[in-house]
Residue frames as qw, qx, qy, qz and C-alpha x, y, z in Angstrom:
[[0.262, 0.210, 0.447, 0.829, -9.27, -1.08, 16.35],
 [0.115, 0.422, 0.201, -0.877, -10.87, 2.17, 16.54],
 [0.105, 0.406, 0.616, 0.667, -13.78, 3.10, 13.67],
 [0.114, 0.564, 0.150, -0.804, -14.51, 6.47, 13.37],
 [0.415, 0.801, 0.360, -0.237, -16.91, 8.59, 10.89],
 [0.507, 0.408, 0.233, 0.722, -15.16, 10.75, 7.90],
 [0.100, -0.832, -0.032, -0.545, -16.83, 14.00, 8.82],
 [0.718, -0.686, 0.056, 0.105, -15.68, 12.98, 13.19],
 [0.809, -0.110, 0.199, 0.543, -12.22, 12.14, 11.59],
 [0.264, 0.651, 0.136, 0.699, -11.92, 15.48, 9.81],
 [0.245, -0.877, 0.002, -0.412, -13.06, 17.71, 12.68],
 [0.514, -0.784, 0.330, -0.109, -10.70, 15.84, 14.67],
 [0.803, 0.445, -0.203, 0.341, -7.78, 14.59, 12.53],
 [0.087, -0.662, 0.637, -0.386, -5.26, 15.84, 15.70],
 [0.733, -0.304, 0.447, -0.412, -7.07, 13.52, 18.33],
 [0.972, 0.151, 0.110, -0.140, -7.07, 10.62, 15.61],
 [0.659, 0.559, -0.377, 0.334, -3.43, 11.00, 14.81],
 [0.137, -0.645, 0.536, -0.527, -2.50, 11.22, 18.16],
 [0.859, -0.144, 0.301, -0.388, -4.14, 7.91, 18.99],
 [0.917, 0.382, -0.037, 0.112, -2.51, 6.06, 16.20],
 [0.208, 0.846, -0.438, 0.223, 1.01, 7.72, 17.05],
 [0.144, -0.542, 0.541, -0.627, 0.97, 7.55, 20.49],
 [0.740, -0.107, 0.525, -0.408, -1.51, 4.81, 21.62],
 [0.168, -0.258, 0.936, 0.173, -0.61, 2.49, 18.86],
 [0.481, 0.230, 0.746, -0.398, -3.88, 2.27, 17.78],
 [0.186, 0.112, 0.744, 0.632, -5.51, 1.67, 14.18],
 [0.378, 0.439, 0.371, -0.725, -8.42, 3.85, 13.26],
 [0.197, 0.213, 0.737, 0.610, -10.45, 2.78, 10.42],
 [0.279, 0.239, -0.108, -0.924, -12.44, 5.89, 8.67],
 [0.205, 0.404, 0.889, 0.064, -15.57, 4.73, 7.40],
 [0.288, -0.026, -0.088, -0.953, -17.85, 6.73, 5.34],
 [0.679, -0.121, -0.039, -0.723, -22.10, 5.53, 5.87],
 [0.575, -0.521, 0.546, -0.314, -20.70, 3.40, 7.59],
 [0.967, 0.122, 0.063, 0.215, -18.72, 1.14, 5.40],
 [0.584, -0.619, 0.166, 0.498, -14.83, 1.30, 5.88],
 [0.602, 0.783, 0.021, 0.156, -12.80, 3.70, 3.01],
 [0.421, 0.743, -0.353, 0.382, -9.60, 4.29, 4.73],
 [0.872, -0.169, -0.301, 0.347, -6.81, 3.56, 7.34],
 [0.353, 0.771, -0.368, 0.381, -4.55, 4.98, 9.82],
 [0.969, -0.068, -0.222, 0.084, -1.91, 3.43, 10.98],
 [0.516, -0.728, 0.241, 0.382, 1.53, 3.56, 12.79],
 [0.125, 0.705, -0.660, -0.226, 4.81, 3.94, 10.85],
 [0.193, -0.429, 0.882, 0.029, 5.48, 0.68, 11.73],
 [0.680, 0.175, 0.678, -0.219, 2.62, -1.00, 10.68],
 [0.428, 0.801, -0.203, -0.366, 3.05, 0.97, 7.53],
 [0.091, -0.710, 0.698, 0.020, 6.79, -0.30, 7.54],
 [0.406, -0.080, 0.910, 0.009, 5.84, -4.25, 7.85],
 [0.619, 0.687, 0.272, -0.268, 3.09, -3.58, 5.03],
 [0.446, 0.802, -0.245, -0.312, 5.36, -2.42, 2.85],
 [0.194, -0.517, 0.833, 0.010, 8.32, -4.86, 3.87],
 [0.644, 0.238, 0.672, -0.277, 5.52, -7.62, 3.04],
 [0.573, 0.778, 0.094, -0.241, 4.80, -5.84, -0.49],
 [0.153, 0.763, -0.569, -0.265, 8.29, -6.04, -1.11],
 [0.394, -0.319, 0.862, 0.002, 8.78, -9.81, -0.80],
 [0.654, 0.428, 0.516, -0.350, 5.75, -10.46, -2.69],
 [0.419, 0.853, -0.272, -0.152, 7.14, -8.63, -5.72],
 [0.110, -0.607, 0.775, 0.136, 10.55, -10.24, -5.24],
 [0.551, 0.056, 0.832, -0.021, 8.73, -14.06, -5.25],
 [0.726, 0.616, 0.162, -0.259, 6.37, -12.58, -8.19],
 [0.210, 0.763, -0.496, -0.357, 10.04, -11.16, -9.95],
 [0.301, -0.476, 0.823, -0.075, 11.39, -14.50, -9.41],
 [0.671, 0.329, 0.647, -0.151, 8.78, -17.15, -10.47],
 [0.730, 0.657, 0.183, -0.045, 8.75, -15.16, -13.91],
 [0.209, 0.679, -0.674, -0.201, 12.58, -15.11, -14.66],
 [0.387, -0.094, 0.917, -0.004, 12.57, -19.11, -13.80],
 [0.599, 0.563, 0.340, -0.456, 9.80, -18.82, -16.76],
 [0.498, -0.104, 0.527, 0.680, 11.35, -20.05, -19.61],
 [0.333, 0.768, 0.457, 0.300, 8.51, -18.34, -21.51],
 [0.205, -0.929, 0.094, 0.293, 10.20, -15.00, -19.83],
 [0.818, -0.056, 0.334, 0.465, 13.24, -16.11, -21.46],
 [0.677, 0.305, 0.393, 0.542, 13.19, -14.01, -24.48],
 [0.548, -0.187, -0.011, 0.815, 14.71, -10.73, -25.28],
 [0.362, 0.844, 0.395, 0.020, 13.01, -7.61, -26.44],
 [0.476, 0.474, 0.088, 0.736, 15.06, -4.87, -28.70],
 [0.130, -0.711, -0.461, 0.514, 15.22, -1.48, -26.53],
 [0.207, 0.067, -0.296, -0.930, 14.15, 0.28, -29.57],
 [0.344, -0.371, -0.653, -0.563, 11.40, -1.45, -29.80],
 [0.222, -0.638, -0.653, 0.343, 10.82, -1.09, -26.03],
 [0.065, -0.259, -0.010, 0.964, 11.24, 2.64, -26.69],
 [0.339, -0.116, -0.530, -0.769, 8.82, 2.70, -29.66],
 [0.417, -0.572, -0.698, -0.110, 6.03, 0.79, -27.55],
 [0.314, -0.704, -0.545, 0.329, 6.54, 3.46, -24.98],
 [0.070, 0.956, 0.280, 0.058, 6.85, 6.45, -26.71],
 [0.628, -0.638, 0.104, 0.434, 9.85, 7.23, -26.00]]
């Protein structure tokens, strides 16, 4: 993994996307030298998100099997709580 500056990554924000396309490599940005940002391939992007999704599905899942989830709300009253 690559770790470049903020102000290096700006002046050369081709060189660092080209590295991360093309070489597959992960640059982490760092500003006084403590990391603030990522870049990354599509694909790593792609299995990040594919992760995020499963997570969410087990979270969705745990709280319908909740009987405390159980109970119904009016959708006026979800309207009225959101303005709607």
């Amino acid at each position: 993994m690559v770790r470049v500056e903020a102000t290096t990554a700006r002046n050369a924000f081709s060189d660092v996307v080209n590295k991360v396309a093309y070489g597959a490599d992960r640059v982490i940005i760092e500003r006084r030298g403590k990391p603030v940002a990522a870049v990354i391939p599509m694909e790593d992007l792609r299995l990040l998100e594919l992760l995020e999704d499963r997570l969410d599905i087990e979270a969705a899942r745990k709280a319908l099997a909740d009987p405390k989830n159980r109970r119904r709300i009016p959708w006026q009253k979800v309207k009225a709580d959101l303005g709607l």
